[in-house]
SEVONU-480379 format. One record per residue (C-alpha): y, x negated, z negated; residue in one letter; residue number from 1. Coordinates in steps of 0.5 Angstrom, whole numbers. Example, Ala and Ser with C-alpha at 12.3 -4.5 7.8 and 13.67 -1.06 7.14 Angstrom:
BEGIN
{{-9,-25,-16},'A',1}
{{-2,-27,-14},'S',2}
END
This chain:
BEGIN
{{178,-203,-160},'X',1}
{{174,-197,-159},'X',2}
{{166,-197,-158},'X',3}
{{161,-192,-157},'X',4}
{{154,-192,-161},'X',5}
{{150,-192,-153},'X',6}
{{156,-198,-152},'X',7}
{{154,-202,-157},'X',8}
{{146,-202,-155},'X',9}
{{148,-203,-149},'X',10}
{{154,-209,-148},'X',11}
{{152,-212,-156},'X',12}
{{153,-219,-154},'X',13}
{{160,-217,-149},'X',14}
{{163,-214,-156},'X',15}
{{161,-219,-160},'X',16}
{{164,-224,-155},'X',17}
{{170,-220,-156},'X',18}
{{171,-220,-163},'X',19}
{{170,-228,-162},'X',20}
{{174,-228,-157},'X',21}
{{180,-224,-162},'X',22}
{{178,-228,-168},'X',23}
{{175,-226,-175},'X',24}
{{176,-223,-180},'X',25}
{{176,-217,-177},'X',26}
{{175,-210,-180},'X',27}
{{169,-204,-178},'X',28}
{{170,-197,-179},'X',29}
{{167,-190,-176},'X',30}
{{173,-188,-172},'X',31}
{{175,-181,-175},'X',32}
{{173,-183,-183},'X',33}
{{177,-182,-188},'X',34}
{{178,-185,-196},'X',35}
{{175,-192,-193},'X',36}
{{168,-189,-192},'X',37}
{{164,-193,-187},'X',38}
{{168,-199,-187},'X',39}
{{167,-207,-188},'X',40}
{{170,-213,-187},'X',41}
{{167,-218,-182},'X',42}
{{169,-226,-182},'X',43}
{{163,-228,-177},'X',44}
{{158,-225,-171},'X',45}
{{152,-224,-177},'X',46}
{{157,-220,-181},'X',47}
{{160,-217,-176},'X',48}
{{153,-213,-173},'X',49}
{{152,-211,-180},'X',50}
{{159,-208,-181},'X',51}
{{157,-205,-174},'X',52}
{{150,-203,-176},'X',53}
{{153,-200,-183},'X',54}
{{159,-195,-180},'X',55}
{{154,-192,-174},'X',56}
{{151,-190,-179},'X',57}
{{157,-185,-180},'X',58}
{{159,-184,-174},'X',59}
{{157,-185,-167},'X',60}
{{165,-188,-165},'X',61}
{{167,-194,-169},'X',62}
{{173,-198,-169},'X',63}
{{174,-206,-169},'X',64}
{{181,-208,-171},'X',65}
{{184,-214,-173},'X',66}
{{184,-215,-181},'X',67}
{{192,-217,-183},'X',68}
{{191,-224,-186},'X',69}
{{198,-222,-192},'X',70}
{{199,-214,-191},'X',71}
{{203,-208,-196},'X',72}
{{201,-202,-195},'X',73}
{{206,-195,-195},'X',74}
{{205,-188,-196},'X',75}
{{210,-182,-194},'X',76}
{{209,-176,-193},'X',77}
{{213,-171,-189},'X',78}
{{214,-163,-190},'X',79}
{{215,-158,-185},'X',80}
{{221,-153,-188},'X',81}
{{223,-147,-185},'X',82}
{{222,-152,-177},'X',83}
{{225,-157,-181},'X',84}
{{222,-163,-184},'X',85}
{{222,-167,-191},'X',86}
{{221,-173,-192},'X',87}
{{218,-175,-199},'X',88}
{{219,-182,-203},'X',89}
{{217,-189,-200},'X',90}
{{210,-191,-204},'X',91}
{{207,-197,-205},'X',92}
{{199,-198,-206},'X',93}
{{196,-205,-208},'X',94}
{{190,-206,-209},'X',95}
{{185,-213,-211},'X',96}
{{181,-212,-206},'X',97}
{{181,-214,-199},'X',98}
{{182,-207,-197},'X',99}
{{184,-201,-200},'X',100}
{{177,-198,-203},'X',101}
{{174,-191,-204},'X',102}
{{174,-193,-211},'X',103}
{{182,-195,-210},'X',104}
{{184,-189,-208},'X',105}
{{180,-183,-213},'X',106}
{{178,-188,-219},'X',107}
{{183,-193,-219},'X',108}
{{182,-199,-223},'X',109}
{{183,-204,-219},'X',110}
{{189,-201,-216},'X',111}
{{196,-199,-218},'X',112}
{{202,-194,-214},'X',113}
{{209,-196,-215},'X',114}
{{213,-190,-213},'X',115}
{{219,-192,-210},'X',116}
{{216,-198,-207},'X',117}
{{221,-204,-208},'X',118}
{{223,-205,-201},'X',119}
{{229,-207,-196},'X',120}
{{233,-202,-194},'X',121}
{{232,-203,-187},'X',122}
{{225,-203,-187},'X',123}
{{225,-196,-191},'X',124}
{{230,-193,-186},'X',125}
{{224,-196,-180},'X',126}
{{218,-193,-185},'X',127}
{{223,-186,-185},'X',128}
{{225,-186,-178},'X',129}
{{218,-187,-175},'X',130}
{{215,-182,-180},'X',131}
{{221,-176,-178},'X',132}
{{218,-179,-170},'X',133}
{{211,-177,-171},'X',134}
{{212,-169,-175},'X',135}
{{217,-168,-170},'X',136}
{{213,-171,-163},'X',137}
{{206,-167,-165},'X',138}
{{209,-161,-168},'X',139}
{{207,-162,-176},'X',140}
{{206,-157,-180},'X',141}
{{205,-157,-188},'X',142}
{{204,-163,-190},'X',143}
{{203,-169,-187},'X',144}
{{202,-176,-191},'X',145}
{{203,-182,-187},'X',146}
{{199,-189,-187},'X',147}
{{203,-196,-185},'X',148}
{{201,-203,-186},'X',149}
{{206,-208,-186},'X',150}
{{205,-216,-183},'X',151}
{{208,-220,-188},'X',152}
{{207,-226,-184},'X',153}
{{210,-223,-178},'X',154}
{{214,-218,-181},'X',155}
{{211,-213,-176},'X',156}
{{210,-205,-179},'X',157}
{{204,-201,-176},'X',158}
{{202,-194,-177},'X',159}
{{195,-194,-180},'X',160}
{{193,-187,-179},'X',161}
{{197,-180,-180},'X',162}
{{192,-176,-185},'X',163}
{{193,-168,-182},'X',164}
{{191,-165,-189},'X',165}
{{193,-168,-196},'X',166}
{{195,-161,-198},'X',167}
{{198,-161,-205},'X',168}
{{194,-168,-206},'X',169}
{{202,-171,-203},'X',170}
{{205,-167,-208},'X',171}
{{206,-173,-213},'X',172}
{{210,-176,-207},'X',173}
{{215,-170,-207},'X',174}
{{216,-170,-215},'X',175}
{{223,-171,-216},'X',176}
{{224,-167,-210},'X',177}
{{221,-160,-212},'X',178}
{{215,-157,-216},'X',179}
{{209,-155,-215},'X',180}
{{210,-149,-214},'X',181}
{{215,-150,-209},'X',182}
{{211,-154,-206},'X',183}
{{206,-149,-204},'X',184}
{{210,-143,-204},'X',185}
{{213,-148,-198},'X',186}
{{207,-148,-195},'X',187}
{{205,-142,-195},'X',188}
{{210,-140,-192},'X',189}
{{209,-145,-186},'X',190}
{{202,-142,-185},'X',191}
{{204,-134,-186},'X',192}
{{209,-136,-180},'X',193}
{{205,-140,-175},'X',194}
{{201,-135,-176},'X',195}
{{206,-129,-174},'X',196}
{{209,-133,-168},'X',197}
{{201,-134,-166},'X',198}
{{199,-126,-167},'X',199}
{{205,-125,-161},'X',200}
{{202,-130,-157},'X',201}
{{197,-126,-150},'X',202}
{{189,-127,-152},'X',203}
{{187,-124,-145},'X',204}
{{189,-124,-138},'X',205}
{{187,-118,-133},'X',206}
{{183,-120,-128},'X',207}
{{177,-116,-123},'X',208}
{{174,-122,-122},'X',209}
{{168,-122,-126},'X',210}
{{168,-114,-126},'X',211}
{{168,-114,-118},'X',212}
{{161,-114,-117},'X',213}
{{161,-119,-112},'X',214}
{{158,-127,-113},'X',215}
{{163,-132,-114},'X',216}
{{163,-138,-108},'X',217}
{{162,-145,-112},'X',218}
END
């Protein structure tokens, strides 16, 4: 769930229920954060309003979800090439912490990327689908990575958050499919395009209303 900070100072104890009431462990992060800047995990009410007190620290809108008990977590990122989309390799980031660190994910020490990830066919064909779903819903350009949680308790994928611009940081997920510099010379090209298709688009709309010397009615 979503809150506000003005929420918060004003329906604590109702947010707190809330969170009891969905049961705990939970997790607490600003809501538009990345690199897992802001978050921590809450397994009761104390823990939870320091979690709370911490990420308002960041950002005025925080989220509170349900921390996955058993979970894997998969990356894959998708490129846009000439309208269409390349889907890169499947991977597989694993971590000992609770979750998947600042640390984790800059400095890994106590985390390790298995490219391709070891899954079943069927799931990495649902983790294809829904990745192709999403570039082609929203109308993606460059690169895309997205971010999947999979509950190995209920056997259920979530999409965890799609990252707008990783740029050539997702080149290593592309590796086997093409250079760097193909890479980038593809997204150039994406952006020298939307560009053009941008530049033939009308910026104004004649009108003499607001030269017409006369007030406008409210």
């Amino acid at each position: 769930r979503l809150h506000t900070y003005s929420e918060y100072k004003s329906r604590r104890e109702e947010i707190l229920e809330a969170a009891e009431k969905e049961g705990y462990p939970v997790i607490v992060k600003p809501a538009t954060l990345g690199s897992s800047i802001g978050i921590k995990v809450a397994n009761d009410g104390e823990e939870l309003v320091l979690a709370l007190n911490y990420a308002f620290k960041y950002e005025d809108s925080v989220l509170i979800e349900r921390k996955l008990a058993s979970f894997r977590e998969f990356n894959q990122a998708v490129l846009e090439k000439n309208g269409d989309y390349l889907l890169s390799t499947i991977e597989e980031v694993k971590s000992e912490n609770p979750f998947l660190t600042f640390t984790d994910k800059y400095m890994p020490i106590n985390s390790k990327h298995e490219i391709p990830a070891q899954i079943p066919e069927n799931l990495r064909g649902e983790i294809s689908g829904i990745s192709l779903e999403i570039a082609k819903k929203y109308g993606m350009r460059g690169v895309i990575r997205i971010d999947y949680l999979f509950d190995a308790e209920e056997m259920k994928l979530y999409v965890n958050e799609v990252n707008t611009i990783p740029g050539s940081l997702a080149y290593y997920l592309f590796e086997e499919q093409m250079s760097f510099t193909e890479l980038i010379d593809t997204m150039l090209s994406s952006a020298f395009k939307a560009k053009h298709r941008s530049d033939l688009k009308l910026n104004s709309f004649p009108s003499m209303v607001l030269s017409s010397g006369k007030s406008l009615k409210k």
